[in-house]
Every structure is written in structure tokens, then in C-alpha cells.
TORPA-4810 file (N, C-alpha, C, O; in nm, 3 decimals):
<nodes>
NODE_1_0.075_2.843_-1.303_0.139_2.823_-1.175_0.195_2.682_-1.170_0.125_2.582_-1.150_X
NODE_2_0.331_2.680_-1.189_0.383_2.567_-1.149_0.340_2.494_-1.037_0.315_2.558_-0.935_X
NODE_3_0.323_2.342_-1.038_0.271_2.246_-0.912_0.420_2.240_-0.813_0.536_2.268_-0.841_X
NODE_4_0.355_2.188_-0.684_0.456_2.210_-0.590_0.512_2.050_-0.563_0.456_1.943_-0.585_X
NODE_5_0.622_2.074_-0.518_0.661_1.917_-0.464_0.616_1.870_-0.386_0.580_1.926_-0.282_X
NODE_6_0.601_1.728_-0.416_0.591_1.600_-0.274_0.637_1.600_-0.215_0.752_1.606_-0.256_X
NODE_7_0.630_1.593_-0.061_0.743_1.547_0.028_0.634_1.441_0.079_0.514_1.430_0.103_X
NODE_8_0.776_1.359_0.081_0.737_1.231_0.174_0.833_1.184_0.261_0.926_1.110_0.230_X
NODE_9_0.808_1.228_0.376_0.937_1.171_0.504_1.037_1.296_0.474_0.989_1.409_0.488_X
NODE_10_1.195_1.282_0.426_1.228_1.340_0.413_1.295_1.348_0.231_1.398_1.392_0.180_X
NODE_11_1.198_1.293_0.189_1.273_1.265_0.064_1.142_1.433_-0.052_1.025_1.459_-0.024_X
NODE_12_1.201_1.481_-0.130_1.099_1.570_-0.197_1.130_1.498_-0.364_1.235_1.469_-0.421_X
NODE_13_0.947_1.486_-0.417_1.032_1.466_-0.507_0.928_1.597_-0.605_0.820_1.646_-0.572_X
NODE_14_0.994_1.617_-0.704_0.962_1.719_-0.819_0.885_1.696_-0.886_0.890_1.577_-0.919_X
NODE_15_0.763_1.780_-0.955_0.691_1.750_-1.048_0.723_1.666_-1.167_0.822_1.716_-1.220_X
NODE_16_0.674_1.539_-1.245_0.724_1.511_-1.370_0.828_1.386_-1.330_0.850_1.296_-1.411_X
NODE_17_0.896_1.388_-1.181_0.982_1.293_-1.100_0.931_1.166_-1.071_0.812_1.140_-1.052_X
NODE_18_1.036_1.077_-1.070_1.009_0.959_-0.990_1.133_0.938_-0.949_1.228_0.979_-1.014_X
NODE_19_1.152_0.851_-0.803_1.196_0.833_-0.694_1.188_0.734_-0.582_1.113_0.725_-0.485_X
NODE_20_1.313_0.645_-0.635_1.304_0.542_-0.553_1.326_0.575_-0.348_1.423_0.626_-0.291_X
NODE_21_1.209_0.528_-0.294_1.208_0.595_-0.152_1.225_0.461_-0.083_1.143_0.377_-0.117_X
NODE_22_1.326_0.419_0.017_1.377_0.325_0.106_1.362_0.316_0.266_1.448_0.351_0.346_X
NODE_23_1.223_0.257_0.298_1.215_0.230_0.447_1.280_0.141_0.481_1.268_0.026_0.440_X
NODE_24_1.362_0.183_0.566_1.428_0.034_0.628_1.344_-0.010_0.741_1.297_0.056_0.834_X
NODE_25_1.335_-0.162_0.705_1.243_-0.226_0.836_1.358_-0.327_0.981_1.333_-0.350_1.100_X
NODE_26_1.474_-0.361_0.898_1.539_-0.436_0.997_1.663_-0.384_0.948_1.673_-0.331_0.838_X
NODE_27_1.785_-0.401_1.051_1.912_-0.353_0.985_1.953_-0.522_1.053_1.935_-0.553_1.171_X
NODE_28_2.014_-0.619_0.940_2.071_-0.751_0.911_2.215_-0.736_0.911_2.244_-0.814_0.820_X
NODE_29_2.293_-0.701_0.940_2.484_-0.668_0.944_2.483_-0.824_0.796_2.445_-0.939_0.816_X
NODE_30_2.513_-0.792_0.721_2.572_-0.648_0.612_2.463_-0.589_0.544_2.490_-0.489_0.477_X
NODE_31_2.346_-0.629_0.545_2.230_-0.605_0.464_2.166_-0.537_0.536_2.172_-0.534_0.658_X
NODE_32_2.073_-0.450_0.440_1.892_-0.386_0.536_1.799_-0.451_0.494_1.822_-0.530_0.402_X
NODE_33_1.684_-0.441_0.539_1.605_-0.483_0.464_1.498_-0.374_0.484_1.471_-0.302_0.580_X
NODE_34_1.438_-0.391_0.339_1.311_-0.209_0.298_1.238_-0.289_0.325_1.245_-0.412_0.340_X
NODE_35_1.101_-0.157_0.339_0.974_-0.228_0.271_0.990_-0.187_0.144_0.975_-0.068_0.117_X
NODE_36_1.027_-0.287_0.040_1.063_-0.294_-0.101_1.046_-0.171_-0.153_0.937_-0.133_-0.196_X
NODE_37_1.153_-0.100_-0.154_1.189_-0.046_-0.158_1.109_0.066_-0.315_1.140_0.060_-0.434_X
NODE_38_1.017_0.143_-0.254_0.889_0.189_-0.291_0.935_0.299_-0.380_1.035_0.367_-0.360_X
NODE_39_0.839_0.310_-0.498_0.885_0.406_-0.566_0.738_0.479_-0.582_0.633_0.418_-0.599_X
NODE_40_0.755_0.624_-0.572_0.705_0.759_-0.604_0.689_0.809_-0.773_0.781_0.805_-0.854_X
NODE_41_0.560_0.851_-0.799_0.600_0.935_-0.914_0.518_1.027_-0.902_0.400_0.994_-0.890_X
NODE_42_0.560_1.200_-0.901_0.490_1.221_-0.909_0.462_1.337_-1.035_0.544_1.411_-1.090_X
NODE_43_0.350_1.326_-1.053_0.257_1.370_-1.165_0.240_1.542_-1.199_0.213_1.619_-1.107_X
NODE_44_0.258_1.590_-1.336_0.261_1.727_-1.371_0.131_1.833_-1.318_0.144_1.955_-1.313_X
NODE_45_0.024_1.770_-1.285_-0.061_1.808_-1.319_-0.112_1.769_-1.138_-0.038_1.701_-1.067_X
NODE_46_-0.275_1.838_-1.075_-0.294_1.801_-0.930_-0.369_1.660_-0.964_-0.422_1.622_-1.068_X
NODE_47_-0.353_1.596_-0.837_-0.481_1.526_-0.834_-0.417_1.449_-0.671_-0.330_1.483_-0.591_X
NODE_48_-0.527_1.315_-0.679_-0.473_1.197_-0.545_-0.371_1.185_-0.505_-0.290_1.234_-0.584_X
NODE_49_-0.322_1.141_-0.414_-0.191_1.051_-0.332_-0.281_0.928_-0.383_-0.393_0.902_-0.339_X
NODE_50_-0.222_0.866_-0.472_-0.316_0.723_-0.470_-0.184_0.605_-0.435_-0.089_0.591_-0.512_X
NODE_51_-0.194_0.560_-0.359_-0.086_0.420_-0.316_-0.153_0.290_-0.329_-0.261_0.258_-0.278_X
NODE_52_-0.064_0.209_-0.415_-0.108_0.113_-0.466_0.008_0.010_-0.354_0.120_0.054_-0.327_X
NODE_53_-0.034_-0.103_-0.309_0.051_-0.192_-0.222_0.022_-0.342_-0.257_-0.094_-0.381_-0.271_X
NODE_54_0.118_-0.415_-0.271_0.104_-0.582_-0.238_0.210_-0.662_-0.164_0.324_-0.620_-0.142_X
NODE_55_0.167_-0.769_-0.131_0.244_-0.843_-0.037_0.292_-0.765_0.118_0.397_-0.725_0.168_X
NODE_56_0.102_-0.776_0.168_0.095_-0.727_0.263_0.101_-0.884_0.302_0.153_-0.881_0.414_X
NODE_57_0.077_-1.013_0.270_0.112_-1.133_0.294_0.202_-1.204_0.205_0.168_-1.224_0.088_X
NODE_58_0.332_-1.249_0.256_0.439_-1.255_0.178_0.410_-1.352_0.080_0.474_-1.335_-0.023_X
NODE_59_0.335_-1.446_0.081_0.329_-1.507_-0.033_0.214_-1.521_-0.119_0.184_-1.618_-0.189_X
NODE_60_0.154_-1.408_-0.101_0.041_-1.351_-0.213_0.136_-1.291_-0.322_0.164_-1.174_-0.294_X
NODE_61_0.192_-1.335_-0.437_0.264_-1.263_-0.530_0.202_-1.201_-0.609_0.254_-1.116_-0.682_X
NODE_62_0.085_-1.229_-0.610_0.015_-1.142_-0.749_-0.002_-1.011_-0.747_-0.017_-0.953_-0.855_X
NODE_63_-0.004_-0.961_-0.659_0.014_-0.808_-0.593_0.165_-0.710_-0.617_0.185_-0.588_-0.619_X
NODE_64_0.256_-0.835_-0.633_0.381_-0.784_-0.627_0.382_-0.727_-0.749_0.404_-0.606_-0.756_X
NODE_65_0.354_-0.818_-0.888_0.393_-0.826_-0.985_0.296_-0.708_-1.044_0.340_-0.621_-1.119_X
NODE_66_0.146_-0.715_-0.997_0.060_-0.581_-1.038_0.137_-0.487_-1.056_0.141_-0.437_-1.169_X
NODE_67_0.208_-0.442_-0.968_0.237_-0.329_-0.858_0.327_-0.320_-0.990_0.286_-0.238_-1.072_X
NODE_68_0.443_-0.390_-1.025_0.529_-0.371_-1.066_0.513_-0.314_-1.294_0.568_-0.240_-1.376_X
NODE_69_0.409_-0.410_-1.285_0.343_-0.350_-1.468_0.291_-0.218_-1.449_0.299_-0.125_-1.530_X
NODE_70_0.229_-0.219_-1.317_0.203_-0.023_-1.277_0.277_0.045_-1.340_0.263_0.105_-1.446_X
NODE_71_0.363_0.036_-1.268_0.541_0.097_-1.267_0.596_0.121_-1.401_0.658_0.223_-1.431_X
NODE_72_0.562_-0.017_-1.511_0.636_-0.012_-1.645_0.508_0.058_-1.700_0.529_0.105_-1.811_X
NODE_73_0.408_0.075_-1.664_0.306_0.143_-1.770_0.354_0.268_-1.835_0.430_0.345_-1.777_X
NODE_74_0.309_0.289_-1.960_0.385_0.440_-2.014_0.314_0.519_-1.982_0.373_0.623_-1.953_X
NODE_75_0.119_0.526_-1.961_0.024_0.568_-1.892_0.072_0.626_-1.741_0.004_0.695_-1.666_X
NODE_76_0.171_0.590_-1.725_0.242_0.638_-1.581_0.313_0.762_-1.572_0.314_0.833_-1.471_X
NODE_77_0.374_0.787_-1.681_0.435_0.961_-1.745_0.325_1.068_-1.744_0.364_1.185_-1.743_X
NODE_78_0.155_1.037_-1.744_0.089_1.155_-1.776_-0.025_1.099_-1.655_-0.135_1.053_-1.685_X
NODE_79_0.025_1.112_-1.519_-0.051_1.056_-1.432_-0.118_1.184_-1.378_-0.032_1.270_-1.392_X
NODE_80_-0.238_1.245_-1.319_-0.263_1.354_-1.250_-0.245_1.295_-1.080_-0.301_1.191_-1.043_X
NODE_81_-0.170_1.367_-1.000_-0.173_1.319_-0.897_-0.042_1.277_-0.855_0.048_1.348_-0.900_X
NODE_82_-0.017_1.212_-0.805_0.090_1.120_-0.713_0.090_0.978_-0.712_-0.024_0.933_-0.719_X
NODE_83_0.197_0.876_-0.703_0.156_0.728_-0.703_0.298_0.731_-0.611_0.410_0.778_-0.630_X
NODE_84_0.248_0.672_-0.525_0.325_0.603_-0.415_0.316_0.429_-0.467_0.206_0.377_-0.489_X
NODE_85_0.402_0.379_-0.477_0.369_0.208_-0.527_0.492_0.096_-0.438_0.613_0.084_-0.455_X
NODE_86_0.416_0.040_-0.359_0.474_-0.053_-0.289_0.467_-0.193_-0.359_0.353_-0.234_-0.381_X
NODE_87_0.565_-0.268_-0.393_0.559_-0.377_-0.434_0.558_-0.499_-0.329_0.508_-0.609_-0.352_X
NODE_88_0.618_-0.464_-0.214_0.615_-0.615_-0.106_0.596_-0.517_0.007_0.692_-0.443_0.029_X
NODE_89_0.499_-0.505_0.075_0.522_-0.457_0.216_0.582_-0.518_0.323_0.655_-0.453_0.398_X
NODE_90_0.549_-0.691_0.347_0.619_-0.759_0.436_0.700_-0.868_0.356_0.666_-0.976_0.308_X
NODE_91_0.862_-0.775_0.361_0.954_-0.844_0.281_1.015_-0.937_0.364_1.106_-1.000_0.312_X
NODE_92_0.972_-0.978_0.548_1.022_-1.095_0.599_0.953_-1.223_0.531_1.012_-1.327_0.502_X
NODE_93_0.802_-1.191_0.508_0.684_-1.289_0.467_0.737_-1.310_0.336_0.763_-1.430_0.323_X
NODE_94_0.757_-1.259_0.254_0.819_-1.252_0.108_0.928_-1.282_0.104_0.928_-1.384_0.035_X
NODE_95_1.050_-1.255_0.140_1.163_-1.348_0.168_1.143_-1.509_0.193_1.209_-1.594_0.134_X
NODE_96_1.029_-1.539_0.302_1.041_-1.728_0.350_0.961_-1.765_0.251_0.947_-1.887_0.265_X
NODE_97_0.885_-1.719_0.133_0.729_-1.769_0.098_0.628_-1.772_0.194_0.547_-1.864_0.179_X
NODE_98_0.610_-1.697_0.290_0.513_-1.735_0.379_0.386_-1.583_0.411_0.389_-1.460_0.421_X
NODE_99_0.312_-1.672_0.417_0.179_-1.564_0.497_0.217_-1.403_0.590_0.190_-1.283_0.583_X
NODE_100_0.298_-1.504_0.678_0.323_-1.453_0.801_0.467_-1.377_0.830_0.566_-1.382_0.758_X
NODE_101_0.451_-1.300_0.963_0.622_-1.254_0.946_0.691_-1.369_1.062_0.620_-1.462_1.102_X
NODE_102_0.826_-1.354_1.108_0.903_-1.477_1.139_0.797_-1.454_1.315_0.813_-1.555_1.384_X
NODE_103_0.713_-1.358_1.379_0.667_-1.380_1.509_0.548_-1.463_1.472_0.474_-1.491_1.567_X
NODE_104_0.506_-1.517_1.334_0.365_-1.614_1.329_0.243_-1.484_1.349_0.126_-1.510_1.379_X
NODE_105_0.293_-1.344_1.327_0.167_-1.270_1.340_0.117_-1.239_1.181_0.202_-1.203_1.099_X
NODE_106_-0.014_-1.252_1.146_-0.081_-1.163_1.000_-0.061_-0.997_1.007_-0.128_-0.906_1.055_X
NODE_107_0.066_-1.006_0.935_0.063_-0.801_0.925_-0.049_-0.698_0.934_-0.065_-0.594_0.998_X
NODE_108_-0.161_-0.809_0.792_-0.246_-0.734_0.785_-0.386_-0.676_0.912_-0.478_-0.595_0.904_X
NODE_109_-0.339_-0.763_1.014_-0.421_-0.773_1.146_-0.344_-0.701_1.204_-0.399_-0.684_1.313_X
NODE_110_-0.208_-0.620_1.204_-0.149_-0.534_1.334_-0.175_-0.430_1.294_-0.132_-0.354_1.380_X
NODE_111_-0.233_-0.357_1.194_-0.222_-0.228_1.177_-0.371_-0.200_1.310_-0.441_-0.284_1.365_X
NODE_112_-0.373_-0.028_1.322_-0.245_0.063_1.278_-0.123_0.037_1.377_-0.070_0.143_1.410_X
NODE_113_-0.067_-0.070_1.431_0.057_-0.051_1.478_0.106_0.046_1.606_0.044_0.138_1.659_X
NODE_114_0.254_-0.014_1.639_0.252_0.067_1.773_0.425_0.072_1.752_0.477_-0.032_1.712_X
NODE_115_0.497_0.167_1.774_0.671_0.181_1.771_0.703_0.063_1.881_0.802_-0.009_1.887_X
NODE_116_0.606_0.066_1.952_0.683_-0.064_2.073_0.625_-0.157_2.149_0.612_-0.181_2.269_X
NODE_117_0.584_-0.219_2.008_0.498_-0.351_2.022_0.565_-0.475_1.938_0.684_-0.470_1.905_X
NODE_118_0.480_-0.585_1.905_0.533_-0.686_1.865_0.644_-0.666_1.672_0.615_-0.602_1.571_X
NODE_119_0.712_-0.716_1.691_0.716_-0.694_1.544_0.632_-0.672_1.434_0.639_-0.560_1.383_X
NODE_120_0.545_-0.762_1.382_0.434_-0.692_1.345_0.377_-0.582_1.372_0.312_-0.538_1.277_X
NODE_121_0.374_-0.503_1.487_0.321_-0.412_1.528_0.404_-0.275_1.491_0.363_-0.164_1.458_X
NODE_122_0.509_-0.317_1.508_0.605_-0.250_1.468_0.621_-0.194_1.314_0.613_-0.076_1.279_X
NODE_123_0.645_-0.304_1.233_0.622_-0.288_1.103_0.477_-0.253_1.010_0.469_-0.221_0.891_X
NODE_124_0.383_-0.268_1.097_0.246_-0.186_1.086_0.250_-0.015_1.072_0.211_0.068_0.990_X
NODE_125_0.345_-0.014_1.243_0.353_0.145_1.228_0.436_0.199_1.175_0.428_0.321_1.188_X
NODE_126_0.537_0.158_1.103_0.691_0.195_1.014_0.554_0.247_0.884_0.522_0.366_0.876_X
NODE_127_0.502_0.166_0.814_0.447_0.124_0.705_0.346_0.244_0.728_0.363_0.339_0.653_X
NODE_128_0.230_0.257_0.831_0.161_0.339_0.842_0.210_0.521_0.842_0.158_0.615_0.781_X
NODE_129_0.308_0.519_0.918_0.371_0.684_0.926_0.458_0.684_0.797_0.465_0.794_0.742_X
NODE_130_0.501_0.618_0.758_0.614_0.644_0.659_0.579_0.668_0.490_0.635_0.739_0.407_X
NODE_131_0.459_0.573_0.479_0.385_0.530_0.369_0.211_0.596_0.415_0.187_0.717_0.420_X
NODE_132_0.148_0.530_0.433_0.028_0.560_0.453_-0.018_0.639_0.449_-0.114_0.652_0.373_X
NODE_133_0.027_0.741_0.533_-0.068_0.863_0.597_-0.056_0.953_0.505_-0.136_1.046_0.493_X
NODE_134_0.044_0.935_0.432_0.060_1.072_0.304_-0.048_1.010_0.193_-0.100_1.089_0.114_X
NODE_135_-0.088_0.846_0.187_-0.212_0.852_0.078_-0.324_0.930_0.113_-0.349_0.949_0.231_X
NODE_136_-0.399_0.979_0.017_-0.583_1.035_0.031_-0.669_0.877_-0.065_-0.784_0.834_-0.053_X
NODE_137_-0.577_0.836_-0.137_-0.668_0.665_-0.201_-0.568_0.585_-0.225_-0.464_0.626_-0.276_X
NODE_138_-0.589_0.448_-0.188_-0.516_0.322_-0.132_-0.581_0.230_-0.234_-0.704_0.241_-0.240_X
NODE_139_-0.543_0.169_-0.290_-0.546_0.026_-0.323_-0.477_-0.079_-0.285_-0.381_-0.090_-0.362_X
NODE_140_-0.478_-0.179_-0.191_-0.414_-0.327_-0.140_-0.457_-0.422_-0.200_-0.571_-0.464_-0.178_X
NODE_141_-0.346_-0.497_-0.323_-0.375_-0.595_-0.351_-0.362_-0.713_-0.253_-0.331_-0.697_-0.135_X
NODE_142_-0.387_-0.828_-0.306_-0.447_-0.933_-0.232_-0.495_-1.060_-0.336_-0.599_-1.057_-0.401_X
NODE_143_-0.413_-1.155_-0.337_-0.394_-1.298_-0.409_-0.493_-1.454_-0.269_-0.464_-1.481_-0.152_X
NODE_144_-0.573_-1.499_-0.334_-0.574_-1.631_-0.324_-0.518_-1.747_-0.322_-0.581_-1.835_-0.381_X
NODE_145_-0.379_-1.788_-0.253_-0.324_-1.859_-0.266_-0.317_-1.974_-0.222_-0.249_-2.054_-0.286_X
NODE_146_-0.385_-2.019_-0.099_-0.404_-2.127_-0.088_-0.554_-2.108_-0.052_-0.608_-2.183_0.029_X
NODE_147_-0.569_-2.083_-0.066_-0.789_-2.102_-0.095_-0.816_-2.013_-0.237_-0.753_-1.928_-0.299_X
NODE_148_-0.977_-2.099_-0.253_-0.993_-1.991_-0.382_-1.102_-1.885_-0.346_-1.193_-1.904_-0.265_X
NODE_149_-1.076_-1.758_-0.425_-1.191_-1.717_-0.391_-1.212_-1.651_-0.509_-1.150_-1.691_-0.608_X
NODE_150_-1.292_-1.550_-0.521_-1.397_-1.476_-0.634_-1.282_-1.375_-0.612_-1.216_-1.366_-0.508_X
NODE_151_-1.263_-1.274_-0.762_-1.247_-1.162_-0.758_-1.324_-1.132_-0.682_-1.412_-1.208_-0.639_X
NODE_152_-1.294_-0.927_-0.624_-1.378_-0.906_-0.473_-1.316_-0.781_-0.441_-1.199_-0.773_-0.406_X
NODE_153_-1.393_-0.684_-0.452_-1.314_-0.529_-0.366_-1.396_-0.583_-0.250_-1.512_-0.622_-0.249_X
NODE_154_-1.313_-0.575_-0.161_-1.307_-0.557_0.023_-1.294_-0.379_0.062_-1.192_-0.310_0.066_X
NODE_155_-1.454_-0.334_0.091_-1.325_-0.214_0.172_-1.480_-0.172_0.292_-1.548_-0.267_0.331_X
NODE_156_-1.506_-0.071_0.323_-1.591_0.022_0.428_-1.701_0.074_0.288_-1.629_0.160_0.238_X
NODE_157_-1.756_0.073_0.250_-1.825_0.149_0.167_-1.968_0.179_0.203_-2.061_0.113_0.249_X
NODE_158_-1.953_0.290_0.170_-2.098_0.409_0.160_-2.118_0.418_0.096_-2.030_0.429_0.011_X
NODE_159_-2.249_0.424_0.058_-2.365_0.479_-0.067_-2.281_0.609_-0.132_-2.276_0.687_-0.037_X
NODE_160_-2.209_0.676_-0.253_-2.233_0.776_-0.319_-2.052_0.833_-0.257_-1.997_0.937_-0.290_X
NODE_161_-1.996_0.727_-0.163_-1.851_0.773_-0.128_-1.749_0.802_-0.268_-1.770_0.808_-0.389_X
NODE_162_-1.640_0.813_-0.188_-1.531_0.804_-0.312_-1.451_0.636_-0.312_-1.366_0.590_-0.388_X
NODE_163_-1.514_0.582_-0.206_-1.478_0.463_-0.193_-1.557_0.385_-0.243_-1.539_0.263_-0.250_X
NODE_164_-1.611_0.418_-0.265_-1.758_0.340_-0.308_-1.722_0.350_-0.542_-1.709_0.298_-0.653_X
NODE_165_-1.727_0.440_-0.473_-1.687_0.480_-0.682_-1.537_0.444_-0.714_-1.487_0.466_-0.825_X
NODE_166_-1.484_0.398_-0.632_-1.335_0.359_-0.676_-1.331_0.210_-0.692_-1.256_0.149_-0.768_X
NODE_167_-1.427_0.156_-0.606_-1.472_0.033_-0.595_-1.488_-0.049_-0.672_-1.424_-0.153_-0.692_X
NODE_168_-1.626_0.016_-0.746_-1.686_-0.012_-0.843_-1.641_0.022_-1.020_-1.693_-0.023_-1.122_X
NODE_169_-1.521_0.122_-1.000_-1.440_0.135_-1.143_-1.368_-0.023_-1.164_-1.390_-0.068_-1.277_X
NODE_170_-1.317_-0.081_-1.106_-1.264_-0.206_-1.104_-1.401_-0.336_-1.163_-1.367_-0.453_-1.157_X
NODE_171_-1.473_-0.321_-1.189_-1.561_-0.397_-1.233_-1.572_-0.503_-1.178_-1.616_-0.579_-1.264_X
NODE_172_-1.550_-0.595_-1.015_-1.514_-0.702_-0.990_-1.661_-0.739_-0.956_-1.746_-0.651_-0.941_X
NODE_173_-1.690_-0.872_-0.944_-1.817_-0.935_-0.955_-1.855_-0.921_-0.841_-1.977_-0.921_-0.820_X
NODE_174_-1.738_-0.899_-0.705_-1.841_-0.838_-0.539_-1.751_-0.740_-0.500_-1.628_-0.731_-0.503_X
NODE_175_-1.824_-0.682_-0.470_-1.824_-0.559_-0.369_-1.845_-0.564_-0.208_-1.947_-0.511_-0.165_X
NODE_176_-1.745_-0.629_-0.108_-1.781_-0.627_-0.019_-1.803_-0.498_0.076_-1.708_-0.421_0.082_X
NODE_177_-1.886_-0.475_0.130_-1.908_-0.380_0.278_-1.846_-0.425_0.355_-1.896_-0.529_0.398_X
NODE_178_-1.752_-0.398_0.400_-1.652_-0.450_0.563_-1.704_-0.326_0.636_-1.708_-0.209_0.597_X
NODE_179_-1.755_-0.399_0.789_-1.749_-0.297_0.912_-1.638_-0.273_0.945_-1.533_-0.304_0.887_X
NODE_180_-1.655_-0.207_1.053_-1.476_-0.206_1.075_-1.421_-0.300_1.172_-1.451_-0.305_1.292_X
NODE_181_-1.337_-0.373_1.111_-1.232_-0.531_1.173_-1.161_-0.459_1.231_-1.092_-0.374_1.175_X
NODE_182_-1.166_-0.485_1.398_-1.037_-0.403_1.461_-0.910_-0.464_1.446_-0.880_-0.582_1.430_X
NODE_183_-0.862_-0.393_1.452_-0.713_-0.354_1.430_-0.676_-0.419_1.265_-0.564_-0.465_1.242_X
NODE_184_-0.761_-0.416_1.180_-0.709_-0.460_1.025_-0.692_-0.376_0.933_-0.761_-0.276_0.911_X
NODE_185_-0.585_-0.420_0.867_-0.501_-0.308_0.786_-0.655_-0.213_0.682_-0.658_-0.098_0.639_X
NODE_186_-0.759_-0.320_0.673_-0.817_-0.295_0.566_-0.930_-0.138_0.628_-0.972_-0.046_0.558_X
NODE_187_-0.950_-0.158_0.770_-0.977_-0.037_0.885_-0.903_0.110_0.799_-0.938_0.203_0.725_X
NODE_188_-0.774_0.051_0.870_-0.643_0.174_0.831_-0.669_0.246_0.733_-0.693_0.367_0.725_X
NODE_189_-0.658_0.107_0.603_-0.661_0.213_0.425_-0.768_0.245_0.425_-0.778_0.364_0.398_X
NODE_190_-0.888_0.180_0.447_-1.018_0.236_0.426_-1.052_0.383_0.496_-1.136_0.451_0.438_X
NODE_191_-0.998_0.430_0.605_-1.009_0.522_0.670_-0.899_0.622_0.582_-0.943_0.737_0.587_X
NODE_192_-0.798_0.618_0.519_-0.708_0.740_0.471_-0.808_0.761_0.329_-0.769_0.848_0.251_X
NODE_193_-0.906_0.702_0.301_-0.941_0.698_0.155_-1.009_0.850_0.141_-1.005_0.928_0.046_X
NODE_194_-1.099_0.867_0.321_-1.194_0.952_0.303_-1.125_1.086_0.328_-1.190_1.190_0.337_X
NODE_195_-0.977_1.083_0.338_-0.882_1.217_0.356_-0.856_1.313_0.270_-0.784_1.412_0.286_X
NODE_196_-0.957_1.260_0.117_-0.925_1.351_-0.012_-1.076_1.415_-0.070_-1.078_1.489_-0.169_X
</nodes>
């Protein structure tokens, strides 16, 4: 039995496919601007929606560039599943070098977002309906850039979850337990994880 297509929004893409998918977050006269403009692949065989994201703070780059060796991996042709892969989510923050978007709000603090709220809030919920909700497992990278810290999975974890074992495949020296931080993006992904 042949596998069925992805749809995401309105774009479908085909088994064995990949597919560059374009949210526009601002329309700039002559330019748009995406959330970097995200590419899909999806996989012959079933498995996850797994979405991989960075530069949920624009000038955490190390996330970008992950995102992007993802992408060139050849390991990426015989994937089971789906990969949604965002390379910059907040391409205002990534455009200035900065943390923040141009209202001084942390993206990663507006989720899940509202259609008619602050910019940030806004671009929380673009990001959340458009991207998000179609993952079942999320990975958000996340760079140290002006403080240092320890490698570190951040997420909600339970004893014996799938979050918990996704966690811990990454081998990082902590494992944090986050309660749930209202309104933080890390709430959001941690909550689509348990959808698979």
C-alpha cells in the first residue's frame, strides 16, 4: 500500500518529496519576508512529523546552521516519517542580529500566540497554526550567545514518555524538567510532542 501525502496548509507534498513551504510573516513593498522559508521532506516509509526549528532568537545562529547540515544530510533520502525543518523562525531578530523582534518582545515567551495581538503574538500564532500543529515531535534549537551555559535538553518530561526518550537519545549532560512556563514556546512544543 502506497503511503499517502502530507498536507501542510495548502501545500501537499508526495512521498519520497521535498518542498520548499513559504510563510509569509510581513509583506515589506517590494519584498516578503518568510519564516525562512521552511522546507518539508517527506519520507517513503510511516513514521513522526518530527520539526526541527532554530532562531527562535535571532541571534542564536547555531540552530540555523544545525537545521541547515539536517537538510544536506544524505541520511535525509531514507527518513521514516516527515521533517518539517525551519531554519530561522524570527527572521526580524535574525535580520538585526538581535534576541528580540523590532516590539523588544522574546518570541519565545509569546507563544501560543493570538491573530490580534502584539507582533510577537502574532508571529507566535502564524508559526504555531502554520508550522506547529502538524508536528507529533519538535526539536528547538537554542545557542548560548551571550551567556554560557552547559549543553542541556529543556523540555516537560515524564518518567517512561516519548519525551523523555527523545531527550535522552541526544546524550546531553542535563536533562532539564520544565513545569509549565506560561505562555513559553517551550509549553507549546512540549505539549505537540505528546500528539504521536
Amino acid at each position: 500500500m502506497a503511503r499517502a501525502p502530507f498536507q501542510l496548509g495548502q501545500h501537499t507534498i508526495m512521498p519520497g518529496q521535498r518542498l520548499q513551504v513559504d510563510v509569509p510573516v510581513a509583506r515589506l513593498t517590494p519584498i516578503h519576508l518568510y519564516i525562512s522559508l521552511s522546507r518539508v521532506v517527506h519520507g517513503r516509509k510511516d513514521g513522526p512529523v518530527m520539526l526541527v526549528c532554530g532562531g527562535i532568537h535571532g541571534d542564536e545562529i547555531n540552530g540555523v546552521e544545525i537545521v541547515r547540515r539536517v537538510l544536506r544530510s544524505k541520511a535525509i533520502n531514507s527518513i521514516r516519517g516527515t521533517l518539517i525543518a525551519v531554519p530561522v523562525v524570527n527572521v526580524f531578530g535574525f535580520l538585526q542580529q538581535t534576541r528580540y523582534l523590532p516590539d523588544r518582545r522574546d518570541l519565545n515567551r509569546c507563544f501560543p500566540g493570538s491573530e490580534s495581538g502584539s507582533l510577537g503574538g502574532r508571529v507566535a500564532a502564524l508559526f504555531r497554526e502554520q508550522i506547529v500543529d502538524y508536528a507529533t515531535h519538535i526539536i528547538d534549537l537554542h545557542g548560548a550567545i551571550h551567556r554560557t551555559n552547559l549543553p542541556q535538553i529543556r523540555a516537560q518530561l515524564q518518567p517512561g514518555s516519548e519525551t523523555e526518550r527523545m531527550a535522552n537519545a541526544f546524550g546531553a549532560p542535563w536533562c532539564l524538567t520544565l513545569s509549565c512556563v506560561k505562555a513559553a514556546c517551550v509549553t507549546t512544543l512540549s505539549a505537540a510532542v505528546f500528539r504521536y
